[in-house]
C-alpha positions in Angstrom: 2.1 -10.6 0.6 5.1 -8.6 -0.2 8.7 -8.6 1.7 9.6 -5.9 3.0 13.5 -5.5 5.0 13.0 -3.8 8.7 15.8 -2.7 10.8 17.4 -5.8 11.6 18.1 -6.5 7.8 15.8 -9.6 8.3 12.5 -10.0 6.1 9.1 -9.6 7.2 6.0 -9.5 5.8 3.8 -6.8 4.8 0.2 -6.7 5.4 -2.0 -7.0 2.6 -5.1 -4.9 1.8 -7.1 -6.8 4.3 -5.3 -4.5 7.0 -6.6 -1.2 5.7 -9.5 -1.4 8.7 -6.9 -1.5 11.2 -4.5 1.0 9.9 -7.5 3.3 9.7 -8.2 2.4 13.4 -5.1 3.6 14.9 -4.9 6.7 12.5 -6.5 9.1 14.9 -3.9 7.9 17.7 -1.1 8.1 14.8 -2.2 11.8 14.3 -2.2 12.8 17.6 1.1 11.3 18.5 2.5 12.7 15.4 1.3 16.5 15.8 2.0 15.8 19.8 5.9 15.4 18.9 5.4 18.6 17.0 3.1 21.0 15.6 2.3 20.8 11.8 0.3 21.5 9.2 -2.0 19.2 7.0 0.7 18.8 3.6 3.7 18.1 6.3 1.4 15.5 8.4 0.5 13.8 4.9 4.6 14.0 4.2 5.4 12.3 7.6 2.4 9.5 7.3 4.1 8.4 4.0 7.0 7.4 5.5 5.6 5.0 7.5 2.9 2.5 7.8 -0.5 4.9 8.0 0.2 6.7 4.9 -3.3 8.0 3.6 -5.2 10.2 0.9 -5.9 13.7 2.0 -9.6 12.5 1.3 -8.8 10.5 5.0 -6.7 13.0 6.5 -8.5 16.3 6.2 -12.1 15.0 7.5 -10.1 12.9 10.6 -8.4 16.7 11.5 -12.0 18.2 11.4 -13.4 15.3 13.5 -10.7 16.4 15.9 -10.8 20.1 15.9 -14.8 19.4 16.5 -14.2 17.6 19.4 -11.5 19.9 20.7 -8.8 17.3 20.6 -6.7 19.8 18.7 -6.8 23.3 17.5 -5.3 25.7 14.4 -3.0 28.7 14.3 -2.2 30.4 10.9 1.6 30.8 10.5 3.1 32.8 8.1 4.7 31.2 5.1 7.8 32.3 3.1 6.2 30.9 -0.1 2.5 31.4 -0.7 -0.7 32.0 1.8 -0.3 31.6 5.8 -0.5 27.7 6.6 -2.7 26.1 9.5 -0.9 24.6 12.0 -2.5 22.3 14.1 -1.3 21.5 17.9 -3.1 19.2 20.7 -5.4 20.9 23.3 -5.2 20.2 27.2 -8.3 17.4 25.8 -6.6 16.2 22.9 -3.5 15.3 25.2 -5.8 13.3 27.8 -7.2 11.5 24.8 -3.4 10.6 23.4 -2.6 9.1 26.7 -5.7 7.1 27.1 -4.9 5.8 23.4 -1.5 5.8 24.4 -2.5 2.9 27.4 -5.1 1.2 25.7 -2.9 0.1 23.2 -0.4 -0.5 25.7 -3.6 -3.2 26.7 -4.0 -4.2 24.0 -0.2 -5.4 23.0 0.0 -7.0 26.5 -2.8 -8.8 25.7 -2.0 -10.1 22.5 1.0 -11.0 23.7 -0.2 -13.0 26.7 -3.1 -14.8 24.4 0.1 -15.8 22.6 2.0 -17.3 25.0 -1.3 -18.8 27.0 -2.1 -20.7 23.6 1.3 -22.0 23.1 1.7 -23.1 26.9 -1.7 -24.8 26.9 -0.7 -26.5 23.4 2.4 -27.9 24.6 1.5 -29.1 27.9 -2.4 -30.8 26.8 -3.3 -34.1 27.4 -3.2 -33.6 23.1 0.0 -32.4 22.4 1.9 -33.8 19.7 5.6 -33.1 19.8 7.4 -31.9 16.6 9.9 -35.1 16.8 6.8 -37.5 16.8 5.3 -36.3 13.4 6.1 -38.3 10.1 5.9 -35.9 7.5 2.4 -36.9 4.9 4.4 -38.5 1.3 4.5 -36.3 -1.2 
């Protein structure tokens, strides 16, 4: 795994390949959010996804906006453009909005649980009839 430097100047790591499954997961809530915060079209929704962590081929992106226009999640409007043919837009519909918050709280859920599995394990582990504190370890000879 590679280092990558977040906001805090501190490193963390980055997820290896192994995390493609779950990036692709969360890419229709990604979408949603992303053309929720502003109307775009499919070129400028590839630009903004490589900026962060769900960047993807237009071989994911294009078939994921069909899959959403089909279920009338979101819809197209041609715009003109200054430099070549008019550009699709594409914008949430009154569905696609009710699907972004229920995303939206599920993974709200999710996180909270997580979290809590976290903390559950690491109270149950320190206060077991097992529990081994740090201090009482020898270190294994090298």
């Amino acid at each position: 795994m590679d280092k990558i430097p977040n906001n805090n100047s501190a490193n963390i790591t980055k997820p290896d390949q192994s995390f493609i499954a779950m990036k692709r997961g969360l890419l229709e809530f990604i979408v949603l959010k992303s053309i929720d915060a502003e109307s775009m079209y499919a070129d400028e929704l590839l630009k903004f996804l490589e900026k962060t962590e769900f960047s993807c081929p237009k071989g994911t992106l294009y078939p994921l906006l069909q899959k959403l226009l089909n279920q009338n999640l979101i819809l197209q409007h041609y715009d003109e453009s200054e430099i070549g043919p008019p550009r699709k837009y594409y914008f949430l519909t009154g569905t696609g909005i009710v699907r972004l918050k229920t995303l939206h709280d599920y993974w709200k859920l999710l996180n909270h649980s997580i979290e809590n599995i976290n903390l559950e394990h690491i109270v149950m582990e320190r206060s077991g009839p097992y529990y081994i504190s740090p201090e009482t370890v020898t270190p294994p000879p090298c």
